[in-house]
C-alpha positions as CSV (number, residue, x, y, z in Angstrom):
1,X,21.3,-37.6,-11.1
2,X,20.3,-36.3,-14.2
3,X,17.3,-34.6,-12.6
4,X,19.5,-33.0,-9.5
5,X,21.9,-31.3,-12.2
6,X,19.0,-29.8,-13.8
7,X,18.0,-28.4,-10.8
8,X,20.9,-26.8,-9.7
9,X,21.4,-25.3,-13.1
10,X,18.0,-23.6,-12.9
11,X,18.8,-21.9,-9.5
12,X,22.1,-21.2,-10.8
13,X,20.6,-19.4,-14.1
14,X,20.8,-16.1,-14.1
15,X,18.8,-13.8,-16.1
16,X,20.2,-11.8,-19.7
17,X,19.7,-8.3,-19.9
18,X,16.6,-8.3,-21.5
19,X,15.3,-10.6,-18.8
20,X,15.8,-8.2,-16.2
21,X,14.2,-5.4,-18.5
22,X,11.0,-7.4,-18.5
23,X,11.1,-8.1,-14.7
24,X,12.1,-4.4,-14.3
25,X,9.0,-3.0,-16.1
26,X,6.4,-5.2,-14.4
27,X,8.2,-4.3,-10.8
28,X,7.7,-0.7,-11.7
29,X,4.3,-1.0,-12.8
30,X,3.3,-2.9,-9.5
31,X,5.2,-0.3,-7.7
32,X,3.9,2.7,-8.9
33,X,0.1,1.6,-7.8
34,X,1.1,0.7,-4.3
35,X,3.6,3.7,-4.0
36,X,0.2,5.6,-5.3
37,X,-2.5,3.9,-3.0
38,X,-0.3,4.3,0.9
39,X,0.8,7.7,0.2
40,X,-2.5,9.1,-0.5
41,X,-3.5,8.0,2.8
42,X,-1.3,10.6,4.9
43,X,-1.7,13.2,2.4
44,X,-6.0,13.0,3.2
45,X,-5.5,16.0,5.9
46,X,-3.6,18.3,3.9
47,X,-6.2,18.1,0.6
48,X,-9.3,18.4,3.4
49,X,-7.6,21.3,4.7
50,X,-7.5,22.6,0.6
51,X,-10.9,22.0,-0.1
52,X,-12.4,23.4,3.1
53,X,-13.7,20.0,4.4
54,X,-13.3,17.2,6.7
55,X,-11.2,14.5,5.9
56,X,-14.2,11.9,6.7
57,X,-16.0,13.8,3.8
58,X,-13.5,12.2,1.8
59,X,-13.4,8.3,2.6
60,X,-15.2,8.1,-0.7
61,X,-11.5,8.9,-2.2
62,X,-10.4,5.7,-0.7
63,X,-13.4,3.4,-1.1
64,X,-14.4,4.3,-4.6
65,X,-11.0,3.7,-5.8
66,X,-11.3,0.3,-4.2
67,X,-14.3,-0.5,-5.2
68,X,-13.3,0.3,-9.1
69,X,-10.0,-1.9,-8.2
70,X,-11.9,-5.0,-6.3
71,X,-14.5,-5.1,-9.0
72,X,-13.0,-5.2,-12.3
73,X,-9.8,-7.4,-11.6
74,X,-10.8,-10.8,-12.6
75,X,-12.6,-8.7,-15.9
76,X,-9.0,-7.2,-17.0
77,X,-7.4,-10.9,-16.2
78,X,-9.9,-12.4,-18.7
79,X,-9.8,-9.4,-21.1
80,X,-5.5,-9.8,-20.8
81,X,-5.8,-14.0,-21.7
82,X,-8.2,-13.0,-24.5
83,X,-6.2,-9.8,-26.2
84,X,-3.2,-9.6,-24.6
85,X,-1.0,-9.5,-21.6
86,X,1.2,-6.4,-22.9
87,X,-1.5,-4.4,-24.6
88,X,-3.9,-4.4,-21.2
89,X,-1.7,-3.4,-19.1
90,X,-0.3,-0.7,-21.5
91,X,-4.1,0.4,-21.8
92,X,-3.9,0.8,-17.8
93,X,-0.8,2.2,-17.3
94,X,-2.4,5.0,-20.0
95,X,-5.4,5.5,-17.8
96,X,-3.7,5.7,-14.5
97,X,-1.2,8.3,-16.0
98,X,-3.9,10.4,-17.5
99,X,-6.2,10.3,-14.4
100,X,-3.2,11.2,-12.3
101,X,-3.3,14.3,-14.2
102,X,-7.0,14.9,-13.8
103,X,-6.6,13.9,-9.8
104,X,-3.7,16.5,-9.7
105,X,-5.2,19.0,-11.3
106,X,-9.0,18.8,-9.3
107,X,-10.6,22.2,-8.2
108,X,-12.8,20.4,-5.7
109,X,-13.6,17.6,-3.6
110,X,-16.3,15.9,-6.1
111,X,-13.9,16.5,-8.9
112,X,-10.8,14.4,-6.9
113,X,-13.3,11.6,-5.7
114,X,-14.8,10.9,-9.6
115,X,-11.2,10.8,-10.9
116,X,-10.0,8.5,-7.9
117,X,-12.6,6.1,-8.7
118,X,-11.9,6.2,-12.6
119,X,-8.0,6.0,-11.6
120,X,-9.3,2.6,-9.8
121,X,-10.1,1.3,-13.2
122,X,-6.6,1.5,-14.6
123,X,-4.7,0.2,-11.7
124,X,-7.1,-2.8,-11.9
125,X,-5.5,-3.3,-15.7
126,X,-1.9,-2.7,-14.1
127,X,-1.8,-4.7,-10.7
128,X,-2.8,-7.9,-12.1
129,X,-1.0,-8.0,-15.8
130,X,1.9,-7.4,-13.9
131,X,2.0,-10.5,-11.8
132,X,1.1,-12.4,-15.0
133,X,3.6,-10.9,-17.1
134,X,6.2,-12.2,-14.7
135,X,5.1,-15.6,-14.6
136,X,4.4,-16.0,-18.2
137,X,8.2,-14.6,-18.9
138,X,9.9,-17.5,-17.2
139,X,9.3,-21.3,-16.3
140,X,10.6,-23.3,-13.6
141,X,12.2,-22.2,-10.0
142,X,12.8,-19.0,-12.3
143,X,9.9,-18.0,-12.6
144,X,9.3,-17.8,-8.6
145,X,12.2,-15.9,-8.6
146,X,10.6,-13.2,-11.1
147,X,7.2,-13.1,-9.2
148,X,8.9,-12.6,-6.5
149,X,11.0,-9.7,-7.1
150,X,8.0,-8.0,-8.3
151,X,6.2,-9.0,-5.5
152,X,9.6,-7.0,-3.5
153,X,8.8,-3.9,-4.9
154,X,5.2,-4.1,-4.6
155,X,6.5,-4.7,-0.9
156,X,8.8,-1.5,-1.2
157,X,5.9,0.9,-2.9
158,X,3.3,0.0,0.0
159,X,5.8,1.0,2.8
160,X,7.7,3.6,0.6
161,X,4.1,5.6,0.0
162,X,3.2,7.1,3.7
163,X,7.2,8.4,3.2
164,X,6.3,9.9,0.4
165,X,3.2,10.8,1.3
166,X,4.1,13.0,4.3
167,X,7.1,14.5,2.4
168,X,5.0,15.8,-0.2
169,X,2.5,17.2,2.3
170,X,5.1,18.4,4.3
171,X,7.2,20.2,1.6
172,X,6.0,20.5,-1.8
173,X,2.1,19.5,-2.9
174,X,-0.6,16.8,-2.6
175,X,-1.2,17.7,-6.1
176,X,2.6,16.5,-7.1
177,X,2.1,13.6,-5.8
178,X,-0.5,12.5,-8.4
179,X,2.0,14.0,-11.0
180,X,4.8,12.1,-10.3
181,X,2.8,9.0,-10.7
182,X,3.1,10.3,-15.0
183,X,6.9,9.7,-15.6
184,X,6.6,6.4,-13.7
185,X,3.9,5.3,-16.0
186,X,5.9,6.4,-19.2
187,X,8.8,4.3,-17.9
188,X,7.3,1.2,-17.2
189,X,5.5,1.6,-19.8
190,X,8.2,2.0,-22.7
191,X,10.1,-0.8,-20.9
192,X,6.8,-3.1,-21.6
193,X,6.7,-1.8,-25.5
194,X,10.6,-2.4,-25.7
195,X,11.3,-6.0,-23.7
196,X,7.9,-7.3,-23.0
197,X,6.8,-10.2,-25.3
198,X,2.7,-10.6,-25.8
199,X,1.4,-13.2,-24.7
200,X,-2.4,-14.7,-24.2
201,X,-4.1,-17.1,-24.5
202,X,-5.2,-18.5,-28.0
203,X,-7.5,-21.4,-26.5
204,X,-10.0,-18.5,-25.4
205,X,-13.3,-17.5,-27.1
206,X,-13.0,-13.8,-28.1
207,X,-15.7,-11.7,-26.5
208,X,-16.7,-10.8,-23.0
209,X,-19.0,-12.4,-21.0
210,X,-21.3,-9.5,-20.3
211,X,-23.7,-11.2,-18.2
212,X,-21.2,-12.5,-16.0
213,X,-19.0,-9.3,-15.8
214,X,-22.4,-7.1,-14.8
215,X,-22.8,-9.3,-11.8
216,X,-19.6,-10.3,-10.5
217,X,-19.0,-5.9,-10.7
218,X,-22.1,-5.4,-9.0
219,X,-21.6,-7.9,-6.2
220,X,-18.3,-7.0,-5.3
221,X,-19.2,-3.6,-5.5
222,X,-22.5,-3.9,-3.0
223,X,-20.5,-6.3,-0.6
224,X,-17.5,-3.6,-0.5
225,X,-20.2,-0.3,-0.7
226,X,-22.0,-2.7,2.9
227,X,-19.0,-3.4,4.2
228,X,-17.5,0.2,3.6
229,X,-20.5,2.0,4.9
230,X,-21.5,-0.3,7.8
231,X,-20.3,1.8,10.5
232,X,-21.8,5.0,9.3
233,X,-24.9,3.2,8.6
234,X,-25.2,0.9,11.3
235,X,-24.3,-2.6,10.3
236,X,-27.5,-4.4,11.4
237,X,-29.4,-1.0,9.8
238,X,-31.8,-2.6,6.2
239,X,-29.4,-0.7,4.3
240,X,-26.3,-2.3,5.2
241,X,-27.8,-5.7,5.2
242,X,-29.7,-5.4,1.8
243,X,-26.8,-4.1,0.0
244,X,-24.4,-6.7,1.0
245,X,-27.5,-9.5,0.7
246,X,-27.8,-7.9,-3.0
247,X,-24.0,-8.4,-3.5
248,X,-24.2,-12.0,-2.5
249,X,-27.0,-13.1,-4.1
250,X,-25.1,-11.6,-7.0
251,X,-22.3,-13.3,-6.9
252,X,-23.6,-16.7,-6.5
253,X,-25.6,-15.4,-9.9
254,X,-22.5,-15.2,-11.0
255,X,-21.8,-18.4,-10.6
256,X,-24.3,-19.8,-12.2
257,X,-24.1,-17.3,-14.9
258,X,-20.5,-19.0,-15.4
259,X,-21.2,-22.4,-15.8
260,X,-23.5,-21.7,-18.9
261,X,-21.9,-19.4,-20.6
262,X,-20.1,-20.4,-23.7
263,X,-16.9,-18.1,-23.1
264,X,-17.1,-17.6,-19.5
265,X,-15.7,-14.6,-17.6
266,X,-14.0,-17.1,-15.4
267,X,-13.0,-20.9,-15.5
268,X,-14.6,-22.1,-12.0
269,X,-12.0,-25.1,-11.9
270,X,-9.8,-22.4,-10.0
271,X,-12.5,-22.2,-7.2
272,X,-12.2,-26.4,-7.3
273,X,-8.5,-26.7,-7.1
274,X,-7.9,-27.2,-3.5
275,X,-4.2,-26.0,-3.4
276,X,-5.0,-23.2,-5.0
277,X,-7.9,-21.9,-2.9
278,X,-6.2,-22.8,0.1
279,X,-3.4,-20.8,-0.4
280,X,-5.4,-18.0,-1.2
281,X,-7.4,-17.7,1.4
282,X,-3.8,-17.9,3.6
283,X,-2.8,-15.1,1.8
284,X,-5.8,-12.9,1.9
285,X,-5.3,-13.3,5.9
286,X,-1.5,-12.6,5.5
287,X,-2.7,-9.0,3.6
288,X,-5.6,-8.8,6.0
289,X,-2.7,-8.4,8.6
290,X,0.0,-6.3,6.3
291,X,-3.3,-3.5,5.8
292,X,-4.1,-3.3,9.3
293,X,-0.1,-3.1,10.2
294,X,0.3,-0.7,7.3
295,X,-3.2,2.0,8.3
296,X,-3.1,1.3,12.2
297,X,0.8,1.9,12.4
298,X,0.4,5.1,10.6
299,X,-2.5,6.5,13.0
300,X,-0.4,5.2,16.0
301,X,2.7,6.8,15.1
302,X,0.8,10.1,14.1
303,X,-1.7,10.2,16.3
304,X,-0.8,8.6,19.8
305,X,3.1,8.7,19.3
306,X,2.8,12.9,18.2
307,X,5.1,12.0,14.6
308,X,4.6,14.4,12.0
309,X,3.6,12.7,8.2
310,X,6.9,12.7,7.4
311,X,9.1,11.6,10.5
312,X,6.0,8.8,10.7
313,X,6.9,7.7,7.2
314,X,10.6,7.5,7.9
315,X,9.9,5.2,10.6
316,X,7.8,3.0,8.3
317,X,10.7,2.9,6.0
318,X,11.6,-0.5,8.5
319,X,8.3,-2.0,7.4
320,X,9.5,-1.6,3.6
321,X,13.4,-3.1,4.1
322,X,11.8,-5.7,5.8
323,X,8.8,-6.6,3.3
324,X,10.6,-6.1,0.1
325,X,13.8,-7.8,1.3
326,X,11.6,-10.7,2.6
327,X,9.6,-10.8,-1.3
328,X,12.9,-10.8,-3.0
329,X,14.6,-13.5,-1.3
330,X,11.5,-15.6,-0.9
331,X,12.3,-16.1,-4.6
332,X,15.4,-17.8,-4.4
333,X,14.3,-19.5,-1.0
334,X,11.7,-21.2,-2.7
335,X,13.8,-23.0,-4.9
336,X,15.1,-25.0,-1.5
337,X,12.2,-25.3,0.5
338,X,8.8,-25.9,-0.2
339,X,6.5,-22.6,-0.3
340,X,4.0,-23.5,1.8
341,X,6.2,-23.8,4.4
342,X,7.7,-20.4,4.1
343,X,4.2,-19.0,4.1
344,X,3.7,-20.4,7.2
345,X,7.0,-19.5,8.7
346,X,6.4,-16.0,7.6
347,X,3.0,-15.9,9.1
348,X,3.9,-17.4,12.0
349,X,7.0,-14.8,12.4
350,X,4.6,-11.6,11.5
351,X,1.9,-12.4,13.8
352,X,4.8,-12.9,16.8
353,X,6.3,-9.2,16.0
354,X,3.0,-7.8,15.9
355,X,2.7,-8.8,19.5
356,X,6.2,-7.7,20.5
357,X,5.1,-4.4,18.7
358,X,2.3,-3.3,20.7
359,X,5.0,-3.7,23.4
360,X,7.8,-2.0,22.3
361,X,8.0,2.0,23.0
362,X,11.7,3.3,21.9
363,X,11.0,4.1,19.1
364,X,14.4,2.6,18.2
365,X,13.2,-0.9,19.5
366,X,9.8,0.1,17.4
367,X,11.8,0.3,14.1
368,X,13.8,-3.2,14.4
369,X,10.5,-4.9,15.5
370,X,8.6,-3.4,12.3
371,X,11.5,-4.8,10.1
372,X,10.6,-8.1,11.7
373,X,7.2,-8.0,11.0
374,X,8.0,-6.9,7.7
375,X,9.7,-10.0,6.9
376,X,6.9,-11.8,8.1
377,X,4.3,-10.0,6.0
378,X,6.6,-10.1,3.0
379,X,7.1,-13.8,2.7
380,X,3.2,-14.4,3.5
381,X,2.5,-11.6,0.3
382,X,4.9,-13.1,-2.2
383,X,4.6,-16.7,-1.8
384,X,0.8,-16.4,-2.4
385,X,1.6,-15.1,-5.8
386,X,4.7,-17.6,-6.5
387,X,2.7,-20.8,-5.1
388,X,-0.9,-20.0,-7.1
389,X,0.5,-19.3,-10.0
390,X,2.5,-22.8,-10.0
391,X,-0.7,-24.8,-9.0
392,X,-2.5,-23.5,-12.5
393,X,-1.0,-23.7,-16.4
394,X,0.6,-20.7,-18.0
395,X,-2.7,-19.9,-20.3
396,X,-4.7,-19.2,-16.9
397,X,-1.9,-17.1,-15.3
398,X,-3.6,-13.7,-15.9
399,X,-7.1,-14.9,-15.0
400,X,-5.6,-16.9,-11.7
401,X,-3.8,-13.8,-11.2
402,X,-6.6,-11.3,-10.8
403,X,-8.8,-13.8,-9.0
404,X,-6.1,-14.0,-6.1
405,X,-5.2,-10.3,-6.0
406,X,-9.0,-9.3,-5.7
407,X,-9.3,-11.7,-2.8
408,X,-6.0,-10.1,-1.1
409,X,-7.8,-6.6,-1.8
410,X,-11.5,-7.6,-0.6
411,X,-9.9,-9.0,2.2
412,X,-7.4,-6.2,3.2
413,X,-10.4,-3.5,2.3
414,X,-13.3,-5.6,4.6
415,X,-10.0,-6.3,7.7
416,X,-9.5,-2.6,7.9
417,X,-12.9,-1.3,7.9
418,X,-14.3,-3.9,10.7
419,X,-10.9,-3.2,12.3
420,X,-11.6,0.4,12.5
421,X,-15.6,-0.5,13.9
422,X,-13.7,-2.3,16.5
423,X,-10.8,0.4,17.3
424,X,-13.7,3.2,17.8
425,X,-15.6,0.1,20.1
426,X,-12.6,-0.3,21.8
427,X,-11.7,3.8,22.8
428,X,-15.2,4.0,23.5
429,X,-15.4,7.3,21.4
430,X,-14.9,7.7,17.3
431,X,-13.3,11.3,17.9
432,X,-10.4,10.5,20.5
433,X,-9.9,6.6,18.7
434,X,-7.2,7.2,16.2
435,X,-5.3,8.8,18.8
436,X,-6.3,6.2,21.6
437,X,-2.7,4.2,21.7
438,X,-4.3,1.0,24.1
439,X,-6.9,0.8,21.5
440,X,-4.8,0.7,18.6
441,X,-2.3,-1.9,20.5
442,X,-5.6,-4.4,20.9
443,X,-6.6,-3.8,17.4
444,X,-2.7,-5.2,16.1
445,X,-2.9,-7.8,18.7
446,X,-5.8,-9.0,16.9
447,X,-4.1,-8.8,13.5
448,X,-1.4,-11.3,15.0
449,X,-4.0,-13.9,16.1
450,X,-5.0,-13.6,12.4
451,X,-2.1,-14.1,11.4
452,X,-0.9,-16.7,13.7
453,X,-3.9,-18.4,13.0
454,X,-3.7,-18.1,8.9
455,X,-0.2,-20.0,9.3
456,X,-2.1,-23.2,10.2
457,X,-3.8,-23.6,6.8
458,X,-0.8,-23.8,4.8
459,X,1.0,-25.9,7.3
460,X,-1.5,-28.6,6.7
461,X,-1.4,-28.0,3.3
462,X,2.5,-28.6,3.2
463,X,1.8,-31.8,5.6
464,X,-0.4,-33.7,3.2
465,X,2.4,-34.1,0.7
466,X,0.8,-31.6,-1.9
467,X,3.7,-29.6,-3.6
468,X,3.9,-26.4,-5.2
469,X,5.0,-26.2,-9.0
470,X,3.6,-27.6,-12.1
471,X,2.7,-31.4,-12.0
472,X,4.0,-31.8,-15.3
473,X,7.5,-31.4,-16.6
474,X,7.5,-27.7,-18.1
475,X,6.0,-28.3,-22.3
476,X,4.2,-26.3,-25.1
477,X,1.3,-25.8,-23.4
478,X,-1.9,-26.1,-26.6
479,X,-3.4,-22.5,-27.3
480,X,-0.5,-20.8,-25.6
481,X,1.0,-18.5,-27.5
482,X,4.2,-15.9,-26.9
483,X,5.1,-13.4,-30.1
484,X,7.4,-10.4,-30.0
């Protein structure tokens, strides 16, 4: 009895004020990198039209940024358990303001693509850290409450950015879109200084583990840089096939770089905790299938359907109600049902609206379907976060953190750019493919099977009895430490 009162205290806990400052600065840090990231994409046209080129010229604005993000993850979850929670993040929060200033002011196309990639480094401090910062705050059914409603408007900046995106390239500047990205960073930033405790993890070794940062960076970098430039270079070319042999043979270095070194870069017992593996690798298919909604969506609307940026990113405003009402509640829905399940449920749900998408041609009957299949991505996005981050102790939250977020982005970066080989397969011409709406409908239909398919996985794990949350009852955990 004892047990069941404490339970339905914790769900019936509300947060003080300076609880909801600290979950209010890490949502706005997530926030501002997503809002950041989508509306670039429909804003591409507009700065290739400034800078007299094409917008292919400038995939490297995309991929370098991704590559600096994918890369250096797990390296800014270590540094955070080492130094600080709080002071990394306000490190990248610095960095992505300043090179938002640099992007925005840019006289030229190699200009814009070094600072994109540089920007990359800073929102690899910021995405992370802010996850971690969440869990660390709380303990408990609260604490999936907190990830989640970061997770919400993580949801809310990826469908919120082709909106503002195509306003700004409609009616005012690319340029300003960079710039706002500075009083967003201030905020969340003086709301970090103010109600953020630090927090890391004393247990650590100082010092980096050089040998294994160099080639876990350079293998995710040549895998990505193969992956990225397969098409262009053929994928069974030597080139695309030595760099992303280099990058593997890398990373199993790294590996073995890891279990010798005396303050490693990573603890491997994440890779050998079952549960937690499992349910990333359902997420990373979840995102696999909220990137290909989020790009392919975008060209359909645009490109097939005749919407301009901005009536395209009104449409996608569906997509964001439904995601970031989908993370917020998974929160409290989570403290009643078991999160595997809803992770399943929601991919499950997601991968039948995608279907009923590629069917639907109102554009009225379009909007409610993409609210559904926002729900569906949303749960699959937010309970990844909230179940990993129970299945491993507070001191590894940053480092278990970055390791699942790089897999959502590796995956979500290598989905979209095989989907986009097979879209330009499928319309049977690269220049007419974007614009190619049967195409584009076969593409999605293949993002459902993912993600009808990814549901099975954590199903099974739900089946076997294994439970989300910490084995042991919430304690002082040794070498953890919070200050003010």
């Amino acid at each position: 009895m004892s047990g069941q009162t404490d339970d339905a205290s914790e769900r019936s806990a509300g947060y003080s004020g300076r609880e909801r400052a600290l979950i209010a600065a890490a949502s706005l840090s997530m926030l501002l990198v997503q809002l950041d990231w989508f509306a670039l994409n429909l804003m591409l046209p507009v700065i290739a039209r400034d800078f007299g080129t094409t917008s292919t010229n400038l995939q490297w604005l995309v991929s370098g940024y991704m590559l600096s993000l994918g890369a250096l993850m797990v390296i800014a979850g270590r540094l955070a358990d080492q130094h600080g929670r709080r002071r990394l993040i306000l490190v990248g929060l610095t960095v992505f303001a300043a090179l938002s200033v640099f992007c925005g002011a840019a006289q030229n196309a190699a200009w814009l693509v070094a600072g994109r990639g540089v920007q990359g480094v800073g929102a690899a401090m910021i995405f992370p850290l802010a996850v971690a910062i969440a869990a660390a705050g709380f303990a408990g059914r609260r604490q999936a409450r907190a990830v989640c409603t970061v997770l919400a408007f993580s949801a809310v900046g990826t469908a919120l950015g082709p909106f503002v995106g195509g306003a700004f390239a409609e009616h005012v500047s690319w340029r300003a879109a960079f710039f706002l990205n500075v009083p967003l960073c201030a905020v969340a930033g003086a709301l970090m200084l103010r109600y953020v405790p630090e927090s890391r993890d004393d247990s650590a070794r100082r010092g980096l583990d050089v040998p294994g940062a160099l080639t876990v960076a350079l293998g995710l970098v040549c895998v990505m840089l193969g992956v990225d430039q397969g098409h262009g270079w053929g994928w069974f070319s030597p080139a695309t096939l030595t760099v992303i042999a280099g990058g593997l043979v890398l990373l199993c270095a790294f590996l073995l770089v890891e279990r010798r070194a005396a303050s490693p870069l990573m603890d491997l017992s994440l890779l050998r905790n079952v549960p937690f593996a499992v349910v990333t690798a359902a997420g990373s298919l979840s995102n696999v299938v909220y990137c290909l909604v989020a790009v392919f969506s975008a060209l359909y609307l645009q490109q097939a359907r005749g919407l301009s940026p901005l009536e395209a990113g009104l449409v996608f405003l569906a997509l964001s109600c439904g995601a970031g009402g989908a993370s917020y509640w998974s929160g409290r829905l989570a403290q009643r049902w078991r999160a595997e399940v809803l992770m399943a449920l929601g991919m499950l749900v997601s991968g039948a609206a995608l279907v009923g998408l590629t069917f639907a041609k109102a554009l009225w009957l379009y909007s409610l379907v993409f609210v559904v299949v926002g729900v569906g991505v949303g749960l699959g996005w937010a309970l990844t976060n909230v179940a990993t981050q129970s299945y491993v102790p507070p001191r590894q939250s940053a480092i278990a953190s970055g390791v699942v977020l790089t897999s959502l982005v590796l995956a979500g970066a290598v989905g979209v750019t095989l989907a986009a080989t097979v879209l330009e397969t499928a319309s049977g011409s690269a220049a007419t493919a974007a614009s190619d709406a049967g195409a584009i409908d076969a593409v999605l239909r293949g993002a459902a099977a993912l993600g009808l398919l990814g549901a099975a996985a954590p199903a099974i794990l739900a089946a076997t009895g294994r439970r989300t949350g910490r084995p042991a009852p919430v304690e002082p955990v040794a070498g953890e430490r919070t200050a003010p």
